[in-house]
Steps between C-alpha positions, in 0.01 A plus 500: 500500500826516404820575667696620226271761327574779719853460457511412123258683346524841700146500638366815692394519869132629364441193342435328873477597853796617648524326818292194404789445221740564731430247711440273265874542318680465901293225537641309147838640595511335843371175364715523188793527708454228768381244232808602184744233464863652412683319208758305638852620460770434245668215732186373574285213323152607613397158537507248743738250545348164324454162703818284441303201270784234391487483135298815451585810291456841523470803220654807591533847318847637540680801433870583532747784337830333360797663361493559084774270472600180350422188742325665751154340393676175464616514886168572594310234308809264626396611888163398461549161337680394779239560732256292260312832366384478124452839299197472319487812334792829476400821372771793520447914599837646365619778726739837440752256733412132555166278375202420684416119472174410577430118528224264594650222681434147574652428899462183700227595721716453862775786310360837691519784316803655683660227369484556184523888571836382697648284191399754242721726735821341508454450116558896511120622465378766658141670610339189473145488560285140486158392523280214464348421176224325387372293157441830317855661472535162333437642146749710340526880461391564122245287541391677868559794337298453219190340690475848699529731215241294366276547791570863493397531147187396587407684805637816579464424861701201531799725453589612884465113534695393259810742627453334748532164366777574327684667750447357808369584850464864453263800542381663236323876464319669233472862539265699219593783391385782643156596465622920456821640365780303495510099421628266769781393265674819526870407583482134379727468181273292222689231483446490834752506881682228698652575812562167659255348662224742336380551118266784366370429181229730319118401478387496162235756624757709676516399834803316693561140544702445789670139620622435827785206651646624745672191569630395139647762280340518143713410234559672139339226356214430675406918475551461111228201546286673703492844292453236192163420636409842612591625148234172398214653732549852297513375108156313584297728705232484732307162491318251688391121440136520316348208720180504638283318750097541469403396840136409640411636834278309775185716392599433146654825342781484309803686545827476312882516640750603302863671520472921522776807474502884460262404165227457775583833688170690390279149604676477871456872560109488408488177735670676807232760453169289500723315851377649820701709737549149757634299203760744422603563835543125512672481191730806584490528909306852395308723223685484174531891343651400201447167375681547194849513703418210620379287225741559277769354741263219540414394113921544419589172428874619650347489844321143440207375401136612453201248469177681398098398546251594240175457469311296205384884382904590522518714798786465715383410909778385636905506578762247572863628520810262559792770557870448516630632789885524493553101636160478661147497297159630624226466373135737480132461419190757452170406376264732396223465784188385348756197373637401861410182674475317185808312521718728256756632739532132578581415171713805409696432785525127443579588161755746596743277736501193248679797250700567820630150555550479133717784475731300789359715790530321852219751654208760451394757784173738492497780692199587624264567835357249748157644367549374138342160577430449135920523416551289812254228406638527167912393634350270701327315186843439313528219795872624539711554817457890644654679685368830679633799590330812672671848516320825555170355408592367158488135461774294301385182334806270385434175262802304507465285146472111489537296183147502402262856549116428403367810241130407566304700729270217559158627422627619125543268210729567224490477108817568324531719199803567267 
């Protein structure tokens, strides 16, 4: 299940139970709230204070508006080489009044941040906001830049992630258009909207692409880099990597994983009708009316990514989905039933958090119900910290992401195919 189809895609109470759904969405709102960290604000770092370590350095990402005039980036590079900080990289965000500098610095590691926050004040900057950095902002902006349009060209899906990427901690939407009448990009110019500390930019397939910081404004720049890529996405269409994986299973039939989208609509829809009434209620916390409403949320490489199972005769049995959920990801699993408890949800969903921790993703939750012992089992096989949480009946599996994340199921061997 997933929290964001009834509010993106417009979905009608007769496609579930009313007060089974109901429950389930206060539930997922409860927990949603108690566990949602706020972005820090604008005079705050967000990150701890480091452990004073003589001779150590830090990196930090600044930002800080100075006046359009001559000398004033010259007092403010002067303020910070007296307190020993080295800029390592400068790029500028010209403004209607005043320029946004944005540096990656170089501190002694006992300088706090509100030091530097303090010096780059008397220098005469203003709205500064710092954080720590790490090895990666090490490389410079073309080439950044370039490495994620690359990425995107290749898979249509890694664009929410790289927006991300390029912009920061943020939260990202897609919203389709609308499945009658109007489209959902009604009101949004197409070169797209800024208003501060939100951008709208079209979907190439008519939706809306909204991007959230609430605590750092978005600059003109960095919306004419983010429409660049958006504009990308459009001029090459929908497409997926064409890698496969023919797998063997523990009684010996093969099966083959591969990536899936809306191409595989009519294949899903005949799968979710050969699944019994308990696997879609544990799929969807209830009967599913219209599948299609569903599905093609779930194959739309804007919402995430889709692994699918076929069989050696071609037939697709089973369903792994890794969705983006604003700043959170969840992920989701059916198997067609005479194809469970053969180890492929284990591999789907092993499968399915290693492209999680690729994509930079910290965690992956599952909702589901304390009944689904074969999801349960399954979390509990990716030999990752959980964490539980019960509301109204629905149960809410959390994988917090370690450096390495096993894709085997255990009982399934692998042979990889171009």
């Amino acid at each position: 299940m997933t929290r964001k189809v009834t509010e993106v895609t417009g979905l009608k109470n007769d496609c579930r139970p009313a007060t089974p759904w109901q429950r389930v969405t206060a539930a997922l709102h409860t927990w949603r709230t108690r566990r949602h960290e706020h972005a820090p604000p604008a005079d705050d770092t967000g990150s701890p204070a480091p452990e004073p370590v003589p001779g150590a350095n830090t990196l930090w990402r600044m930002r800080t508006t100075v006046k359009d005039e001559p000398g004033s980036l010259a007092a403010l590079c002067t303020a910070l080489a007296e307190h020993r900080v080295d800029i390592l990289s400068l790029q500028t965000h010209p403004l209607a009044e005043g320029t946004v500098d944005e540096f990656l610095l170089r501190a002694p590691g006992e300088l706090a941040a509100s030091g530097i926050a303090a010096a780059v004040r008397t220098a005469g900057g203003t709205d500064t906001w710092i954080e720590r950095a790490d090895a990666h902002d090490l490389v410079d902006a073309p080439t950044r830049i370039l490495g994620l349009a690359a990425r995107t060209a290749l898979d249509a899906a890694e664009l929410p992630l790289a927006l991300r990427q390029l912009l920061g901690r943020c939260t990202i939407r897609s919203q389709p258009a609308r499945a009658a009448g109007g489209r959902a990009s009604e009101g949004v110019p197409v070169e797209g909207a800024l208003d501060d500390t939100v951008m709208r930019l079209r979907a190439p397939e008519g939706g809306v692409i909204t991007v959230e910081r609430p605590y750092l404004p978005f600059t003109p720049t960095e919306f004419a880099r983010a429409r660049a890529l958006v504009e990308l996405d459009a001029r090459l269409g929908p497409r997926v990597p064409h890698g496969r994986d023919v797998l063997t299973l523990a009684e010996g039939s093969d099966i083959t994983v591969r990536r899936a989208d809306t191409r595989d609509l009519e294949a899903a829809r005949a799968m979710h009708e050969r699944c019994s009434d308990r696997t879609l209620r544990l799929r969807y916390h209830g009967p599913v009316g219209d599948a299609d409403r569903y599905l093609n949320h779930l194959l739309s490489p804007r919402f995430g990514r889709t692994l699918a199972v076929q069989t050696a005769s071609g037939r697709l049995v089973g369903l792994g989905h890794l969705l983006w959920d604003g700043d959170e990801t969840e992920v989701a699993l059916i198997v067609e039933d005479a194809w469970q408890r053969r180890g492929i949800g284990g591999e789907l969903l092993g499968r399915l958090v290693a492209l999680a921790a690729e994509g930079g993703c910290r965690s992956v939750y599952a909702v589901t119900q304390a009944s689904n012992t074969g999801m349960v089992a399954a979390m509990r096989g990716l030999g990752l910290p959980l964490d539980y949480q019960v509301e109204e009946g629905t149960l809410v599996i959390t994988a917090r992401l370690g450096e390495t994340v096993s894709t085997g199921a255990g009982e399934v061997g692998s042979t990889s195919a171009p």
